[in-house]
Structures are given as C-alpha cells and as structure tokens.
Residue frames as qw, qx, qy, qz and C-alpha x, y, z in Angstrom:
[[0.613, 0.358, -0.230, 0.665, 81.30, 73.82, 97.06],
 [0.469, -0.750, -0.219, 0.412, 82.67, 75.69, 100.51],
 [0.467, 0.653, -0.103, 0.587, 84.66, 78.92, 99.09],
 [0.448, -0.677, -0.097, 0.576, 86.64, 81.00, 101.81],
 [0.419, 0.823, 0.127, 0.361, 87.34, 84.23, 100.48],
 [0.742, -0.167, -0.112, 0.639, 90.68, 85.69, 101.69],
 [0.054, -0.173, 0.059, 0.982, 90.12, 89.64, 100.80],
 [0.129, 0.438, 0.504, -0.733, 87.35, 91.50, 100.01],
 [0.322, 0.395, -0.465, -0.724, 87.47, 91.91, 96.26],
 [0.308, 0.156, -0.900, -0.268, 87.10, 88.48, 95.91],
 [0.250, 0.446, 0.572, -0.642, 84.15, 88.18, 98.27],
 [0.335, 0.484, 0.031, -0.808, 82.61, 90.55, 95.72],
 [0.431, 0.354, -0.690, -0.460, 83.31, 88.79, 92.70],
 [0.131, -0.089, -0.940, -0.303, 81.92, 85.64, 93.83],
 [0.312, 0.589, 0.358, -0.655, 78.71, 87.29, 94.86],
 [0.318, 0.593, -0.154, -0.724, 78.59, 88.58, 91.52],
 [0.498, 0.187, -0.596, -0.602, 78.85, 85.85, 89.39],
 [0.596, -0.366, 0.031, -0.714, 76.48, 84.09, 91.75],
 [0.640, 0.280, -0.611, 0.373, 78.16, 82.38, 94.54],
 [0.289, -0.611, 0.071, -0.734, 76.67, 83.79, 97.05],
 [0.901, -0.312, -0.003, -0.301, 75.27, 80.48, 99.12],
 [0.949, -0.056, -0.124, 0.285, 78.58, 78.57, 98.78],
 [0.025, 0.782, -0.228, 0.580, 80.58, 81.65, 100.59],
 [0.726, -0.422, -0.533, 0.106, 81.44, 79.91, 103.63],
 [0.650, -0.388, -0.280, 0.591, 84.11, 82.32, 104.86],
 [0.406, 0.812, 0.113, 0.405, 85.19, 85.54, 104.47],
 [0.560, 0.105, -0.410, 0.712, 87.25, 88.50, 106.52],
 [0.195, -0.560, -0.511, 0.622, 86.81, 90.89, 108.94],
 [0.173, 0.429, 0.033, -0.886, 86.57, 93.48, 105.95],
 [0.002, -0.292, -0.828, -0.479, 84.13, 92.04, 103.75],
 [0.226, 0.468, 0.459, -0.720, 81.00, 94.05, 103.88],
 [0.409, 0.498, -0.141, -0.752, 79.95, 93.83, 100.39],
 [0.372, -0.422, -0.655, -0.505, 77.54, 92.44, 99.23],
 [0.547, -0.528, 0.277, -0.588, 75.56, 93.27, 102.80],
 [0.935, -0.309, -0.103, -0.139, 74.65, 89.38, 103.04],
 [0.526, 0.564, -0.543, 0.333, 78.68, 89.14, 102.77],
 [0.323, -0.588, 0.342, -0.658, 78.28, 90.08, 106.86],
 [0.749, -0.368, 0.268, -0.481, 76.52, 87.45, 107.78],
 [0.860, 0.269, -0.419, 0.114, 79.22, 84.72, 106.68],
 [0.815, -0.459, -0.049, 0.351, 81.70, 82.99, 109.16],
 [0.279, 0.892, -0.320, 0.155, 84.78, 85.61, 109.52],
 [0.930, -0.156, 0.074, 0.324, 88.34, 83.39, 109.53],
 [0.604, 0.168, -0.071, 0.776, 90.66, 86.59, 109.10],
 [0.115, -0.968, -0.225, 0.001, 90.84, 89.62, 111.07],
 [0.013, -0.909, 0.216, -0.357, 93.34, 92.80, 111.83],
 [0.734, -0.274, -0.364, 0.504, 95.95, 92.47, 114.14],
 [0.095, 0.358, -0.048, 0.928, 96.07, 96.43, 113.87],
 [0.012, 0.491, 0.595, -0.636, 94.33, 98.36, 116.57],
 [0.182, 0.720, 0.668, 0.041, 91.06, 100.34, 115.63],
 [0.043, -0.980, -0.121, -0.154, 90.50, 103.70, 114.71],
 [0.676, -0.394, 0.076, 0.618, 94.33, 104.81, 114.48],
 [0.337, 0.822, -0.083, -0.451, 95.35, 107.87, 112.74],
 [0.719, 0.649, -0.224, -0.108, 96.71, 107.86, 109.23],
 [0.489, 0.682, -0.526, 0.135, 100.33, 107.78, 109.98],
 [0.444, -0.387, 0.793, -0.158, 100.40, 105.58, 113.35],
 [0.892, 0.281, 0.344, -0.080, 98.84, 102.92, 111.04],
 [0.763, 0.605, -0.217, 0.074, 101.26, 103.46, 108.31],
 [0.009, 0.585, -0.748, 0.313, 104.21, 103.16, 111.33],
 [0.623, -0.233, 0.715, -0.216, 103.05, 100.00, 112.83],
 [0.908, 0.360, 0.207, -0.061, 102.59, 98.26, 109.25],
 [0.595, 0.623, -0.465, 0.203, 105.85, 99.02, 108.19],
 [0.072, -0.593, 0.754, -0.274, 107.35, 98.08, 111.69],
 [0.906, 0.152, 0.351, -0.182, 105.41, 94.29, 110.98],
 [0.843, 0.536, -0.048, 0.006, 106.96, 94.02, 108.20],
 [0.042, -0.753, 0.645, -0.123, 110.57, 95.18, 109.81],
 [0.573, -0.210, 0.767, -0.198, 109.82, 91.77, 112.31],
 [0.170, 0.257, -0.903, -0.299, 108.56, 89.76, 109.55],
 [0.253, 0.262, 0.799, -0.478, 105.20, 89.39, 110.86],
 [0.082, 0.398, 0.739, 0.537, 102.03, 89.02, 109.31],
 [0.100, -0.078, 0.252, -0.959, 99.69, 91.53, 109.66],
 [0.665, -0.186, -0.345, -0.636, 96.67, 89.27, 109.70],
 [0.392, -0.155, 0.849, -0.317, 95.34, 86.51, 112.22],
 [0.517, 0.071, -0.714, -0.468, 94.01, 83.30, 110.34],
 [0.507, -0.293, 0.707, -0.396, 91.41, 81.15, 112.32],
 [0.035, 0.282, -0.957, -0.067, 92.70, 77.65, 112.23],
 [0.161, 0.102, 0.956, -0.221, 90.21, 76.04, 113.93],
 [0.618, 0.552, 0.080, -0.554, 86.99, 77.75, 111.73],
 [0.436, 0.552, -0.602, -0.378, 89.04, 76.95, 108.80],
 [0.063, -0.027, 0.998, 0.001, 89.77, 72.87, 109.81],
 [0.524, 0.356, 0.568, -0.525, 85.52, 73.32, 110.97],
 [0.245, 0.647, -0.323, -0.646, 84.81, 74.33, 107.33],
 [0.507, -0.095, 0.709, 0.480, 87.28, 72.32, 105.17],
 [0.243, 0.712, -0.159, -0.639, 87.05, 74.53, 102.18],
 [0.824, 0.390, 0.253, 0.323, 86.89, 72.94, 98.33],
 [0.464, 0.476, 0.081, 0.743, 88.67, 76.48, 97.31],
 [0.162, -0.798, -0.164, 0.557, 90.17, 79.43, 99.04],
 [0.430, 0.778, 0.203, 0.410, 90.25, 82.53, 97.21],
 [0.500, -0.594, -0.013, 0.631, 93.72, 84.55, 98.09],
 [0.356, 0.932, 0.059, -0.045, 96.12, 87.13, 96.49],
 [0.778, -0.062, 0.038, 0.624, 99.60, 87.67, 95.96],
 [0.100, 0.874, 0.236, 0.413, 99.20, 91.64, 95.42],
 [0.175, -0.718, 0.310, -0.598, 99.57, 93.52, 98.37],
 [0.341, -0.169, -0.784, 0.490, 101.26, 91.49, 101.83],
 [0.014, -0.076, -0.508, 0.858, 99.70, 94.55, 103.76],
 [0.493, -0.044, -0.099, -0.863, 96.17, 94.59, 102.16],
 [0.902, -0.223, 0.192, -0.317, 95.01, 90.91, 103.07],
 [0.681, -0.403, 0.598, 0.123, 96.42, 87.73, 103.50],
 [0.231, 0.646, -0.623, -0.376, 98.88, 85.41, 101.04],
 [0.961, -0.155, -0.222, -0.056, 98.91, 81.95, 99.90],
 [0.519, 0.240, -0.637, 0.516, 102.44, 82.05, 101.64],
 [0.462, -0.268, 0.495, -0.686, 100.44, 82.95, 105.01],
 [0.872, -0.105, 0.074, -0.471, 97.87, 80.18, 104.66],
 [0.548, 0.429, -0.717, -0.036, 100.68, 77.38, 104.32],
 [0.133, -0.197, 0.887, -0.397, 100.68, 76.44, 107.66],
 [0.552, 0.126, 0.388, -0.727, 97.16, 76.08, 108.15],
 [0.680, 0.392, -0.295, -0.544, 96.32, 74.62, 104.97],
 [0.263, 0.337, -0.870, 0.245, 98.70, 71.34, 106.18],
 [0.375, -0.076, 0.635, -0.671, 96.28, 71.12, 108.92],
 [0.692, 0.291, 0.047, -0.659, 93.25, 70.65, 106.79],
 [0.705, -0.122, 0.698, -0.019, 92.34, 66.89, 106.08],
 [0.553, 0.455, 0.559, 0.417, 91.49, 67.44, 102.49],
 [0.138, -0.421, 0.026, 0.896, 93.79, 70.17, 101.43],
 [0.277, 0.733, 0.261, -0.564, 91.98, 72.91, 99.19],
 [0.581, 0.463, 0.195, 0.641, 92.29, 74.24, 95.77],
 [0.313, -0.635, 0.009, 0.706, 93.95, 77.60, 96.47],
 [0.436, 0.751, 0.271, 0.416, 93.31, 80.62, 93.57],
 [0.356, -0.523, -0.171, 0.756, 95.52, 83.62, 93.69],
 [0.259, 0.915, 0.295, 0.094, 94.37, 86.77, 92.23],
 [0.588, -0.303, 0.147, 0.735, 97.35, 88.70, 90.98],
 [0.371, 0.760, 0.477, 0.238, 95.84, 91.97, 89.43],
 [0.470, -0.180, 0.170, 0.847, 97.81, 95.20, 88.04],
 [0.204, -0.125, -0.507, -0.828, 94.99, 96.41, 84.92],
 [0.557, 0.155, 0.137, -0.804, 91.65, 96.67, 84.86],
 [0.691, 0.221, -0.606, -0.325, 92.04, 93.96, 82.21],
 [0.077, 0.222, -0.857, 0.459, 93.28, 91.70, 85.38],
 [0.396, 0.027, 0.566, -0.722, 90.16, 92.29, 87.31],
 [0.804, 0.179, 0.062, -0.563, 87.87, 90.83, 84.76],
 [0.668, 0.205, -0.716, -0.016, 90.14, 87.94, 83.94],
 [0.044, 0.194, -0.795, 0.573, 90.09, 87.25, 87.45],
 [0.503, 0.169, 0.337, -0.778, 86.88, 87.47, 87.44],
 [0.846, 0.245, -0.171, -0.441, 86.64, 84.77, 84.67],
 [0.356, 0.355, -0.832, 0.234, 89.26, 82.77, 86.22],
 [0.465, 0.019, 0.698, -0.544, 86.86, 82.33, 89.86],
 [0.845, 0.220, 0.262, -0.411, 84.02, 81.03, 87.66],
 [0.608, 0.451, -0.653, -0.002, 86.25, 78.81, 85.80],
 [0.244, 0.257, -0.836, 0.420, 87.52, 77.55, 88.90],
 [0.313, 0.220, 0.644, -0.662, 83.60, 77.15, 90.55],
 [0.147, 0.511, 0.835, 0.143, 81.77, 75.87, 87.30],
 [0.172, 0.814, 0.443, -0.334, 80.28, 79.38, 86.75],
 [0.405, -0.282, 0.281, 0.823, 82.17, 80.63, 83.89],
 [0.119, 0.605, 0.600, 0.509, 79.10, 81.65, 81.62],
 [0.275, -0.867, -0.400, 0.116, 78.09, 83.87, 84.25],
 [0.328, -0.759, 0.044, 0.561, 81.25, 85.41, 85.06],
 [0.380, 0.060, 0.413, 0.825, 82.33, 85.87, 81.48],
 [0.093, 0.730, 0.399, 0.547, 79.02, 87.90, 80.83],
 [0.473, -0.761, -0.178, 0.406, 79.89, 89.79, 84.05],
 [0.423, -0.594, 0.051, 0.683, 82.92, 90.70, 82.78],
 [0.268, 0.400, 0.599, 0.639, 82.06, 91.23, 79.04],
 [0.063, -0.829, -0.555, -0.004, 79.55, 93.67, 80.79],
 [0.439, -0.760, 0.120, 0.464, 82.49, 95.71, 82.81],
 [0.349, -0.247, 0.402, 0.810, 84.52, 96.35, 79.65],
 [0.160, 0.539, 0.719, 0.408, 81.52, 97.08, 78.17],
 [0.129, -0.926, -0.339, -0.106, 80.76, 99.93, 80.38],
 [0.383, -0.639, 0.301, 0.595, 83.99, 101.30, 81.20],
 [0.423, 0.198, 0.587, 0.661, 84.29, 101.11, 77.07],
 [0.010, -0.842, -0.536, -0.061, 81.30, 103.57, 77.15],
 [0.246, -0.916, 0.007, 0.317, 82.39, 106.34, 79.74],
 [0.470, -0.417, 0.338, 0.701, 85.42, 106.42, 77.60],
 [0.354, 0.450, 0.530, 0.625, 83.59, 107.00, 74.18],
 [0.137, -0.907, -0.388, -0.089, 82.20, 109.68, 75.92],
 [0.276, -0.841, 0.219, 0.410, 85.43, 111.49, 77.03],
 [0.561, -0.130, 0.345, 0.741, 87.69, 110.72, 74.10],
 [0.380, 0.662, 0.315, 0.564, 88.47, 113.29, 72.25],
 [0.404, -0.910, -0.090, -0.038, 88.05, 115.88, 75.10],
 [0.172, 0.728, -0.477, 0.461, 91.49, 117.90, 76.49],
 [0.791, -0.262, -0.502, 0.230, 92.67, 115.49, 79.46],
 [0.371, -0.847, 0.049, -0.378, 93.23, 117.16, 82.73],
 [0.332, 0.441, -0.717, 0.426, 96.41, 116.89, 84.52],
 [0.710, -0.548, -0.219, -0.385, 95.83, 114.41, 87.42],
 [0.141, 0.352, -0.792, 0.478, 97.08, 113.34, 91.04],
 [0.789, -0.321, -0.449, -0.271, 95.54, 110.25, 92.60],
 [0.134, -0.572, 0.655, -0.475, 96.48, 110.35, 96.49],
 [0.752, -0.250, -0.587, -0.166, 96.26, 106.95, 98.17],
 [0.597, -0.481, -0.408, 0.496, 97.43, 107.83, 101.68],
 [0.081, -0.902, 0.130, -0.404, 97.60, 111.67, 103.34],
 [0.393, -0.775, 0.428, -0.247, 99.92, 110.96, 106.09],
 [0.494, -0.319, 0.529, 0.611, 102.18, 109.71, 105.16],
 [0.606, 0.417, 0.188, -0.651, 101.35, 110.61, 101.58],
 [0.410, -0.191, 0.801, 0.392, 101.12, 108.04, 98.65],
 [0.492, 0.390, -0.374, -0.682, 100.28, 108.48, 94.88],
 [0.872, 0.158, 0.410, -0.214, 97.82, 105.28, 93.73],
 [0.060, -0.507, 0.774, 0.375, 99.50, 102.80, 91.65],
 [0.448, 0.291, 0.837, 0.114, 98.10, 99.19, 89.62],
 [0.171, 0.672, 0.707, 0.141, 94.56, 99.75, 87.99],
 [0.005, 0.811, 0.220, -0.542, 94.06, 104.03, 89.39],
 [0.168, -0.569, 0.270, 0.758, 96.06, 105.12, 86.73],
 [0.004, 0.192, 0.734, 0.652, 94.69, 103.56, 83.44],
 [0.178, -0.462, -0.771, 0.399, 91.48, 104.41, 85.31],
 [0.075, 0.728, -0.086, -0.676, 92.01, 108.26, 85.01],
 [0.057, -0.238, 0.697, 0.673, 93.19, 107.57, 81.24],
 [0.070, 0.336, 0.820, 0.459, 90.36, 105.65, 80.43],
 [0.104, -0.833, -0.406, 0.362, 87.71, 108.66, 82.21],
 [0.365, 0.821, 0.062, 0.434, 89.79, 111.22, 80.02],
 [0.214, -0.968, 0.128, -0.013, 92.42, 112.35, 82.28],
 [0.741, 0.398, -0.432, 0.326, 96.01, 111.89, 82.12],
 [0.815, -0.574, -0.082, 0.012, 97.79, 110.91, 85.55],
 [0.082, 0.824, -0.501, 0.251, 100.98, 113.40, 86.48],
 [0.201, -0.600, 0.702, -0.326, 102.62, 111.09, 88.91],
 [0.866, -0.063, 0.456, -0.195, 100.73, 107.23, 89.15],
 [0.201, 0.366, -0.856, -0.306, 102.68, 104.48, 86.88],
 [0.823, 0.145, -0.157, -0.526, 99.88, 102.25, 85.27],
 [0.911, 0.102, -0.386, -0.101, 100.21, 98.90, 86.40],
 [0.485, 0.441, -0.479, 0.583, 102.63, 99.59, 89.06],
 [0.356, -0.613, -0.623, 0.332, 102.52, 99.44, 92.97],
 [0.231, -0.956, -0.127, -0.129, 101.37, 102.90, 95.07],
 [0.598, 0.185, -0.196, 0.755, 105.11, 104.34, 95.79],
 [0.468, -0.609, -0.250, 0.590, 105.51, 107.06, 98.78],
 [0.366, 0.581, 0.156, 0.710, 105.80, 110.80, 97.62],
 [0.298, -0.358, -0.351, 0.812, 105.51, 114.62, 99.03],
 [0.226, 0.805, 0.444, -0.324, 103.60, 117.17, 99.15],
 [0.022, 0.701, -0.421, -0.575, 106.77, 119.06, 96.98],
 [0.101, -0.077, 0.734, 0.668, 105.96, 116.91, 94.11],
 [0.241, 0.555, 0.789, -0.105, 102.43, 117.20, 94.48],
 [0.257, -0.722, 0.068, 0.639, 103.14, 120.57, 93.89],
 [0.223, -0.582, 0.521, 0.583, 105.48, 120.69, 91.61],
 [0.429, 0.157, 0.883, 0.106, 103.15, 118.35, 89.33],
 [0.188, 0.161, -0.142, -0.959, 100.89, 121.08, 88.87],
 [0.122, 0.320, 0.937, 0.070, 97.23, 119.17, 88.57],
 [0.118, -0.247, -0.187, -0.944, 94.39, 120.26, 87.77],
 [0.727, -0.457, -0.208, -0.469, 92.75, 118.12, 89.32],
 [0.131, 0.505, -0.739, 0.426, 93.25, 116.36, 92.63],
 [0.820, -0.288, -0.381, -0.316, 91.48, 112.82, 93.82],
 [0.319, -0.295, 0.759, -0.484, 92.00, 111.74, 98.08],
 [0.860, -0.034, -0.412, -0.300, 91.27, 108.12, 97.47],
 [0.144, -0.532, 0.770, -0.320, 92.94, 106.76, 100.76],
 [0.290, -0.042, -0.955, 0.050, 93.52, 102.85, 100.98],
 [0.308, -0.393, -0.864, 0.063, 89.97, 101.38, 102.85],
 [0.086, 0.137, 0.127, -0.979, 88.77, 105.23, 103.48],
 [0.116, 0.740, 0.545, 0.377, 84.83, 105.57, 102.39],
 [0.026, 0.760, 0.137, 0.635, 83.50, 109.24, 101.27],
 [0.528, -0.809, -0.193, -0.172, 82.89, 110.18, 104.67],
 [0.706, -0.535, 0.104, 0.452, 86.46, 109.57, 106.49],
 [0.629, 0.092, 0.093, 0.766, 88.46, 110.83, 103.54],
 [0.160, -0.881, -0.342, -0.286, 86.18, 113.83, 103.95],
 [0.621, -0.782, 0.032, 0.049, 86.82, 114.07, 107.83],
 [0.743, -0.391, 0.244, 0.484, 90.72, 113.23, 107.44],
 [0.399, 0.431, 0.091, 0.805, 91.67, 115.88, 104.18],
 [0.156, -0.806, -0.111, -0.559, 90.08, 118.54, 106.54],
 [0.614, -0.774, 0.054, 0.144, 92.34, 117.98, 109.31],
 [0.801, 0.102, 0.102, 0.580, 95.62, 117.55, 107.17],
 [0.174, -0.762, 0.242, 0.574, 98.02, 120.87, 107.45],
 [0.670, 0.709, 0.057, 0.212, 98.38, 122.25, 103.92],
 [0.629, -0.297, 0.030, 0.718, 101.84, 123.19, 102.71],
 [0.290, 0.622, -0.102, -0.720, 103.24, 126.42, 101.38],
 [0.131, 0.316, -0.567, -0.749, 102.45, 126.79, 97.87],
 [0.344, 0.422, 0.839, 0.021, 98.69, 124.92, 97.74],
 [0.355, 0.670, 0.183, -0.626, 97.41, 128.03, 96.89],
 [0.306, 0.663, -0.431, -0.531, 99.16, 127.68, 93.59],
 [0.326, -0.068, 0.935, 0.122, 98.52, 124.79, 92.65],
 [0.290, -0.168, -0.472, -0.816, 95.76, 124.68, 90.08],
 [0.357, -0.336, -0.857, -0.157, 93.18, 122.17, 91.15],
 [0.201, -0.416, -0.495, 0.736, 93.44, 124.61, 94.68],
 [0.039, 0.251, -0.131, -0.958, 92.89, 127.46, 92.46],
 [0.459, -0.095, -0.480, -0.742, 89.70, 126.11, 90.47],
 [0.667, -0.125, 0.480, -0.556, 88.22, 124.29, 93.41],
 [0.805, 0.284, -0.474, -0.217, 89.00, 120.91, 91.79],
 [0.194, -0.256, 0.877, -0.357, 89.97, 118.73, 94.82],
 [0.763, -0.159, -0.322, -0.538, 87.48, 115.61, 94.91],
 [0.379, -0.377, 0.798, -0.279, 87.15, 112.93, 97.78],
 [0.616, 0.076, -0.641, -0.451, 86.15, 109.57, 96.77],
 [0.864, -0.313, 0.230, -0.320, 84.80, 106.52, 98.33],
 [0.196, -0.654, 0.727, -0.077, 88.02, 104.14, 98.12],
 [0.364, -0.213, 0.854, -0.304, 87.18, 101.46, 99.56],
 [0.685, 0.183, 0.704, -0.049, 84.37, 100.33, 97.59],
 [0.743, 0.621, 0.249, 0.028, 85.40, 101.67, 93.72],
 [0.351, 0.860, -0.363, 0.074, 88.70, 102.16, 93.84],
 [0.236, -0.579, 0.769, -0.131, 91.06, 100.21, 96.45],
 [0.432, -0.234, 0.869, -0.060, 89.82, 97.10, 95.98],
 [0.181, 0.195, -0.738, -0.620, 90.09, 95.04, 92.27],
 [0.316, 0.390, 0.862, -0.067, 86.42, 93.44, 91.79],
 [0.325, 0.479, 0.672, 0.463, 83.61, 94.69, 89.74],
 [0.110, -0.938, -0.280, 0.171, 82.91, 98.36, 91.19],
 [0.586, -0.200, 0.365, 0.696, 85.92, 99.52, 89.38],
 [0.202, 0.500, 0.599, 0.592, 83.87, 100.16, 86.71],
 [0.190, -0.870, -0.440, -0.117, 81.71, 102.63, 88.76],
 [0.473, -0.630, 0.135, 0.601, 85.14, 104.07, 89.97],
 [0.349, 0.080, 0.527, 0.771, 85.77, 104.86, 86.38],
 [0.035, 0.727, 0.421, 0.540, 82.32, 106.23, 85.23],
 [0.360, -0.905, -0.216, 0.071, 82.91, 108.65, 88.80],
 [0.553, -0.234, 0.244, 0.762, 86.50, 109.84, 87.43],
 [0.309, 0.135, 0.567, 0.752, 84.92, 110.76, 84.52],
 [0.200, -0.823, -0.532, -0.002, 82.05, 112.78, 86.26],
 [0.491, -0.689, -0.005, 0.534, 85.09, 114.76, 88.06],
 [0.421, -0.239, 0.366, 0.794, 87.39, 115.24, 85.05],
 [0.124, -0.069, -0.347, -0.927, 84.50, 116.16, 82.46],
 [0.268, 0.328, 0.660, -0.620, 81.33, 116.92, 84.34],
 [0.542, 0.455, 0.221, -0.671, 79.22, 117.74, 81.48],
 [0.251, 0.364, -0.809, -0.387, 80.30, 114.56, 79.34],
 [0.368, -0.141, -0.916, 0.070, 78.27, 111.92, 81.27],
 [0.461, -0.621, -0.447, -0.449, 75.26, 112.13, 83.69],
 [0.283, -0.782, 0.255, -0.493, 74.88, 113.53, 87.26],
 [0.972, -0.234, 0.028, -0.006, 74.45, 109.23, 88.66],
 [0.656, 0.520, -0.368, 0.404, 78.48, 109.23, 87.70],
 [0.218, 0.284, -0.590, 0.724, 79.58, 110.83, 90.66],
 [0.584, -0.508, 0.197, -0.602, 76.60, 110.26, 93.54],
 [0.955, -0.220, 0.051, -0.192, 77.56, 108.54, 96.14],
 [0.952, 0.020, -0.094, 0.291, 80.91, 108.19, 94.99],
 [0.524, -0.043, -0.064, 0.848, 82.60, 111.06, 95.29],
 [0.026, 0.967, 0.252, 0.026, 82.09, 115.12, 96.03],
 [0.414, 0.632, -0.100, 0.648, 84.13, 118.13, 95.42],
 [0.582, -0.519, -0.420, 0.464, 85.91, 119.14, 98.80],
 [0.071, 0.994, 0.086, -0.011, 86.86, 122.99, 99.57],
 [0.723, 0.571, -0.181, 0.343, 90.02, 123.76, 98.20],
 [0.035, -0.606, 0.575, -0.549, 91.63, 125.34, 101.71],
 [0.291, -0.019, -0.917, 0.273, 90.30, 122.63, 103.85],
 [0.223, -0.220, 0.081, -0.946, 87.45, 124.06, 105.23],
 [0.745, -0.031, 0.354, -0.565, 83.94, 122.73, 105.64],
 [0.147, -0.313, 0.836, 0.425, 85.02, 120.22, 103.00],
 [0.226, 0.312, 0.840, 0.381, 81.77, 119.64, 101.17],
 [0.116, 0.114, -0.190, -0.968, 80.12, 121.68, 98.82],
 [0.520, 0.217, 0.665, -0.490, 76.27, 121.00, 99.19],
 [0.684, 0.562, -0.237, -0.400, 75.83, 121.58, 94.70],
 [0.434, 0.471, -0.746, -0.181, 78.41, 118.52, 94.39],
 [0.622, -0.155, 0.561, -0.524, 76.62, 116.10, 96.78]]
C-alpha cells in the first residue's frame, strides 16, 4: 500500500501503528517520526518563512478573504505515486490541506484513491482516528493496542490529580493576535487537574484579548502557539508588550506562566497528546507526578518577560 499523508498528525499515527515503509508522501511539515523527512514532500506553504506572529495571522485571513488555499499540492508527484489511500482532514482549512482541496487532483489520478478524513474535536477522536487508519490499512490490532495504551496513560496522570483543588487555567494558542486553544486543549487541562477559564472543550480556538485574559484571573497561564516548539514560544512571549494590569493577574504574581512545545504535544491530534497531558499535569500539580512530565516539554517562563527561562524548571 502507497499512503500520502496530508498533515502531520497523521504522518505520526501511521508511523505509530507501523506504517512506516508504505509512507510514500507526506508535507512540508512532517518531521516526526525523523525518518518522516526522508519521504517524498507533495504539500508545502504558500506562506513566506519566518514571519512574525501577526503578519502571518494577516495574510491567512486575507487567503481566505480571496478564497484561496493556503497550500500548494504537487500534481505531478502525486499522479508519479498513485496513492492506494490519502490521509486528509476536514478540521482546520488553515492548518493543512482538505479533501475539498485534493478534488481536482485526485480526477487526475488513473486509479482514484481511498481518501480518509480525520475529523477530531476530543481526545477520544484522536484514538478513534487512530483506530480508524489501521482499519483502513489492515493494521487494526496494532492501532487498537496503540490506542488502548493512550487512554491508558492519560487515565493514569488523571488518577493522580483527581481529587486535588484544580487551578484556574488559560491556554493561549496565538500571542499576536491572541487566541485561547479550543478542540482537545481544554479536556486536556481537565483531565491533568485543572479547570480551563476561557477554552470550550471540543470547540474551535476563537480570538480573544488580553482584557479577558485578565479579567479571567488564572492561576496559571500555558503559551502553546499553533506550530511554535519550546524554543520560539520562549523567544516570541519575551518580546510581546505586556498590558496594564499583568501584574495582577495571579499566575504573574506566583510565577506560573509556562511555555510549551506546541507543535509536537499539543497542536497537532496524533499520539503525543498523551505526553501533552502528563506535561499539564507536571505544571498544574508539580508534586503529583514525576519530574519526566514536564522535560522537554515545557518550562516555567519569568512572569515580566524577562530572561524567560528559569534554569530549576528546565
């Protein structure tokens, strides 16, 4: 079987429930697994590189004004190919491509594909999705113990916080503009022991200000920007102009700000979700779960902007 993968999650997931060799395609952001790299890449950007926060969130919304996609599909890889199954999404237009993008193309092809869309909201989603690909690729033993594994360990980190006092939270998917995370983030925090001031479980990310971040009062405060790892959301909360009244905010006031890595355990639905969960629950109750929770995935930033990492939360 030839798979093309169409986004990055889905990459992952067939990696994972070992699919690896019959990857034929992927996109320009696949990078995970490593081998993931070394696959033929049939979707890239049409965005320019290295743009700040908010010219990137003005030229995707002025695509979408024109009706344009924001991806380039190559045709002529894709005819080379001829895929048994492409793996797409129907989620997010602006995070990777649609099966309404691939229509033309797919016409082209002499022996059209099967075509999966991945339409996750829950956590629960991600692992049915995850036993839908091996269904659809003859590996469903595999991927059901995959995912039997993930609710298994996200079932953990939660026996370990319930009961505990839940900590007002605010999940930020974009600083400039700014946007509060939306689908999966929120039951996320719930199931890590915190309770989420402002995200709507199962619901898209939704535009907000800095006067309800505010006004929300968190105690805590996660910078998970869309396709950010640790390192940029670092580099980009420590250039953002606070407003008045951060001081008073709590989270400001107890040095509870945390960057995360995004990109690979939080923006995008595949099996590192789980590890996005057991690193919530590192942040919200640090002395419920082990130090491994949060390396690597996240560190505690300096509540005024400052040097923005604290060398004890590494």
């Amino acid at each position: 079987m030839k798979i093309c993968c169409m986004l990055p999650s889905a990459t992952e997931i067939a990696y994972a429930v070992g699919l690896g060799p019959e990857v034929a395609a992927v996109t320009y952001g696949c990078d995970y697994p490593p081998d993931a790299r070394n696959k033929t890449v049939v979707v890239r950007s049409k965005l320019s590189k290295n743009l700040k926060p908010a010219v990137i969130d003005r030229q995707v919304r002025e695509f979408i004004q024109r009706g344009e996609n924001l991806y380039q599909i190559d045709e002529e890889a894709l005819r080379r190919i001829q895929p048994d199954l492409i793996l797409t999404q129907e989620l997010c237009k602006i995070c990777a491509t649609s099966p309404e993008d691939l229509s033309g193309v797919l016409e082209s092809l002499q022996n059209p594909p099967q075509v999966l869309s991945l339409h996750p909201h829950t956590l629960g989603d991600v692992w049915n999705n995850i036993r839908e690909v091996g269904q659809a690729t003859g590996h469903g033993p595999e991927a059901e113990n995959l995912a039997c594994a993930l609710e298994t360990r996200v079932g953990e980190v939660h026996q370990k916080v319930k009961g505990l006092a839940a900590p007002r939270v605010v999940c930020l998917e974009w600083l400039d503009p700014l946007f509060v995370a939306g689908h999966w983030v929120p039951e996320m925090v719930a199931v890590a022991g915190g309770r989420d001031v402002l995200g709507r479980v199962a619901e898209p990310s939704f535009r907000t200000d800095w006067g309800a971040v505010i006004a929300s009062r968190p105690d805590i405060i996660v910078l998970m920007p869309c396709g950010y790892s640790l390192e940029e959301t670092v580099a980009e909360y420590n250039t953002i102009p606070l407003p008045p009244g951060w001081d008073n905010v709590p989270a400001v006031r107890q040095n509870r700000i945390y960057a995360v890595d995004a990109t690979n355990y939080y923006s995008r639905p595949g099996p590192r979700l789980a590890e996005g969960v057991e690193a919530l629950a590192g942040m919200l109750h640090p002395d419920a779960g082990p130090p491994q929770w949060i390396e690597g995935r996240g560190v505690r930033c300096s509540s005024r902007g400052g040097s923005g990492l604290h060398r004890r939360d590494r």
